[in-house]
C-alpha positions, 0 to 999 in steps of 0.5 A: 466156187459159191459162198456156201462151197466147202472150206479147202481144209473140208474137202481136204479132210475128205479126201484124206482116207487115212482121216475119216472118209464121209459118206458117198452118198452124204457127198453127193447130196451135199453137191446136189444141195448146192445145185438146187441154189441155182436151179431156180434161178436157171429155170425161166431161162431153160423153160425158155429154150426148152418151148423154143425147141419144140416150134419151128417155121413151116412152109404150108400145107400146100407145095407145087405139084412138081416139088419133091416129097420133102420127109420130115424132120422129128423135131427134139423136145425136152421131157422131164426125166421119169424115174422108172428110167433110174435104176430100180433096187430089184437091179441090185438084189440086196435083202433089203433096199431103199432108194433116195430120189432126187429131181433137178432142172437146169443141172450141171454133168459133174463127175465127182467133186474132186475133180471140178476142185482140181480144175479150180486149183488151176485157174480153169472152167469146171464145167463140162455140160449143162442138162435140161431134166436130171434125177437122182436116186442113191440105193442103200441097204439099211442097216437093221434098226437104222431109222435114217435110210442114210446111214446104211451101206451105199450100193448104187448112185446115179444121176441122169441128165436129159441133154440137148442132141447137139450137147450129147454129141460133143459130151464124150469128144469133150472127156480128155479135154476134162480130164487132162490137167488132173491127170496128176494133180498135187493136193496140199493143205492143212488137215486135222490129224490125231488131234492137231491140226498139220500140213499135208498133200496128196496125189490125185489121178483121174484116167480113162480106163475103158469105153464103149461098154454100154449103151450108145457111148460109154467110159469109165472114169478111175480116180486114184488117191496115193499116199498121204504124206505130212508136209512138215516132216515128211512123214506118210500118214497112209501109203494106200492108194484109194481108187474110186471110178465112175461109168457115164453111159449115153442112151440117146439124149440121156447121160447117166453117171454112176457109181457103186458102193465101196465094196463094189469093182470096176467089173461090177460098175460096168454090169451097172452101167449096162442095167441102166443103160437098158432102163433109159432105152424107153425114156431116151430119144431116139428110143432103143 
């Protein structure tokens, strides 16, 4: 991790449900601020492979009269992602919405944050796939009177990444390789509990649980928190499990990871994924 990462007792304190939970969308943004860092650094680089891949060599206009028709290859080129391929607050119908959009260059695919520190933890890669365009948007209903779009209830997060083809092959043959050491991954650590300061631990559990439900490709990603258990004397902190699951959807060479508010199902994520994977149709290439 970078310098300006979260401590291991920060992200513990997130995972902590029985502590206190931040906010997603406060998480999110929080990894998209530190992938802004790098972003410029990466951008003559990407600019560079993106003007590469839209030239090749011809042969010439002219061919002897014998040759064969030769057809013609479509040639991929990157194009910023637009936001009307994002998902659109009259998607979720709430009274009132807000979306909060983001736009990035040279990004990382992630899941979510938990996931690349439990990979970390054993001593592996955390990188899954490199875009050349994303954009972000977090839709949140606002809270009456609440002058900070932020602070009301999360509905819908997404990022959407425009991938090269031959990553957008391999993106979802590369998921249980991903997803694999964390099946079942012990966190522990020091936290801050009622006041003091104790030694506690976790199990984290990151599953496939269902796929090709949307778009071109699709899966749904659960990631499950059990017990909070207190290291020094044993004691459960919380005996709940906390579930959270995220669907990533590819439409072409555009990959969306979403996820819904809190108070959303699986069932609902999935409607979700299937909305969105309708609004990249227009923007993917191939198109639908």
């Amino acid at each position: 991790m970078r310098d300006d990462d979260p401590t291991f007792i920060e992200l513990l304190q997130r995972e902590l449900h029985a502590v206190r939970w931040a906010e997603p969308a406060e998480l999110r943004a929080r990894a998209r601020r530190r992938s802004r860092r790098t972003a410029v650094a990466a951008a003559v680089a990407v600019l560079a492979l993106t003007s590469g891949a839209a030239f090749v060599t011809s042969r010439g206009a002219t061919a002897p009269a014998s040759a064969p028709a030769v057809p013609s290859v479509s040639v991929w080129t990157a194009a910023e992602v637009p936001a009307g391929a994002l998902l659109q607050p009259v998607d979720l119908r709430p009274a009132i919405v807000t979306p909060w959009n983001e736009a990035g260059l040279g990004e990382e695919i992630r899941l979510d944050e938990m996931l690349a520190v439990c990979r970390k933890d054993q001593g592996l890669l955390t990188r899954w796939e490199q875009s050349r365009y994303s954009r972000s948007v977090t839709i949140v209903r606002e809270r009456p009177g609440g002058a900070d779009q932020r602070e009301g209830q999360v509905l819908a997060m997404q990022d959407l990444y425009r991938v090269s083809p031959d990553r957008a092959d391999r993106l979802f043959a590369g998921l249980p390789a991903l997803l694999g050491p964390c099946r079942q991954w012990r966190s522990s650590g020091p936290t801050a509990w009622r006041g003091a300061t104790i030694r506690a631990e976790a199990v984290h559990s990151w599953q496939e649980v269902d796929r090709d439900f949307a778009g071109d490709e699709s899966v749904l990603v659960r990631h499950t928190v059990g017990e909070v258990r207190n290291l020094d004397t044993g004691a459960t902190l919380d005996d709940r499990t906390s579930v959270t699951s995220q669907a990533v959807v590819r439409v072409g060479d555009l990959v969306s990871v979403l996820r819904n508010g809190s108070d959303g199902s699986e069932s609902q994520l999935r409607g979700l994924a299937r909305l969105a994977a309708e609004r990249m149709c227009a923007a993917a290439n191939p198109g639908c």
